[in-house]
Phi, psi and omega in degrees: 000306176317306214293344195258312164317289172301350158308281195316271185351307208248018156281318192313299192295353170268288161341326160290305209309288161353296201266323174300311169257008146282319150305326163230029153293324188281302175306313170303342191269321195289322187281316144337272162345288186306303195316304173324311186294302186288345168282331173266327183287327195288310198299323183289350174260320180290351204249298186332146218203146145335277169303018183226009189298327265193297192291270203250031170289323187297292193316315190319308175314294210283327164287319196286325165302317176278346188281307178324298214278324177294313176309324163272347134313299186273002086032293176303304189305333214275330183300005199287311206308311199292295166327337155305290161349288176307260186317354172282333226289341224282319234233308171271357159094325176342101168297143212326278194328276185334288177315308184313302175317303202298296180343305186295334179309275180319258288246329179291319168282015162263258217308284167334289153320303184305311209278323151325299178280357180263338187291327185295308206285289167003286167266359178290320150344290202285316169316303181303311210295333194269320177272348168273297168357295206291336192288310183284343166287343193273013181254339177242313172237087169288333172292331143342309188277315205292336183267302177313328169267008160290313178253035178257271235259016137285311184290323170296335181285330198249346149301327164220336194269350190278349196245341141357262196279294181323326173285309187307332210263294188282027167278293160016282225266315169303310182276035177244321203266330156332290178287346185252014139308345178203028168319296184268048158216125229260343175267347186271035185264309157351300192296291198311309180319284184315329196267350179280324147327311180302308178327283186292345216274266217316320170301300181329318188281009193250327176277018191012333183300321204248026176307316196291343187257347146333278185330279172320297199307313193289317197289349176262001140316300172295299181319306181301257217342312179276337142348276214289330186275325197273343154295317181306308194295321191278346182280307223282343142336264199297002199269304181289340170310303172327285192312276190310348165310276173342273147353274190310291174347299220289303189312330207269328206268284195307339193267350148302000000 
């Protein structure tokens, strides 16, 4: 019975092992993206004008789509954290309570992204159509147009572009509560560093001036992360190996 448990213990950790860096070997590349999208789709939307409609709504359009389409792509990757969480929990000590809260951050910060970005593809149609509208209204009533492209680009912020930016914020607030998740697992310090790096990354991007040190912070997050599991793997590897060593001894010394 011992001998199958400590199997298991060391399937569990390669499987962690496995899947964690093939997922966010994937996610830095992704995260890369995402930064390029949200630094070119927000300025080209705060900087849009009425009398600019025509020039840079076509750029506009064309950023706000790959910015959708990577938030529900990385959205997805982000489900990496609770599952780590999870097959970790046996090894960190991690309470009940705790583990559940984080599972819920993340899968509410998956759902904010996905769900942002199919809302980005969803009204971007109805935005361009209002806002070349309001272009053609400033020709005859510009005080008129002005108000009508004002609440065209209130209703996208608070219809789609609001839900985003609320998933970055609460990965932010998730990887903080991780990394205190695993405090007391004393092989998981690498791992704690990296979600905190992640942590600030996600805030920085939200402040958009300080996207670029955003940037750099989460790819030396991530970088820590794959460290840190591949030590998680390699203790939890030599602790059970040890254990079923022992084990095995033990049966053979009884049957003698």
């Amino acid at each position: 019975m011992k001998l199958m448990i400590y199997d298991r213990h060391i399937r569990t950790a390669r499987i962690l092992y496995t899947t964690t860096v093939i997922t966010v070997t994937f996610t830095i590349f992704v995260w890369l993206v995402v930064c390029g999208c949200y630094l070119d789709a927000f300025v080209l939307y705060v900087d849009l004008s009425l009398k600019e409609v025509p020039t840079v709504m076509p750029k506009l359009k064309e950023a706000l789509y790959m910015y959708a389409e990577v938030c529900i792509l990385y959205g997805l990757l982000q489900l990496i954290v609770p599952y780590s969480m999870y097959l970790m929990r046996k090894w960190s000590g991690i309470s009940r309570f705790l583990l559940t809260l984080i599972i819920l951050m993340f899968v509410v910060a998956s759902v904010l992204l996905i769900y942002g970005g199919l809302a980005i593809m969803e009204r971007l149609p109805e935005f361009e159509e209002k806002c070349m509208t309001a272009y053609e209204m400033s020709k005859r009533d510009p005080v008129g147009a002005e108000k009508f492209f004002k609440e065209a680009r209130d209703e996208f912020s608070a219809g789609a572009l609001r839900y985003t930016v609320w998933g970055f914020f609460v990965l932010f607030v998730g990887y903080i509560m991780a990394m205190w998740g695993l405090a007391d697992f004393a092989g998981a310090k690498n791992i704690c560093i990296g979600f905190l790096f992640i942590s600030i990354g996600h805030l920085f991007l939200l402040l958009l001036l300080t996207i670029l040190f955003g940037m750099l912070s989460s790819i030396i997050g991530y970088i820590q992360w794959l460290k840190g599991i591949g030590r998680v793997k390699n203790n939890v590897i030599k602790k059970y190996t040890r254990y079923i060593r022992e084990e095995l001894e033990m049966m053979k010394s009884l049957k003698h």
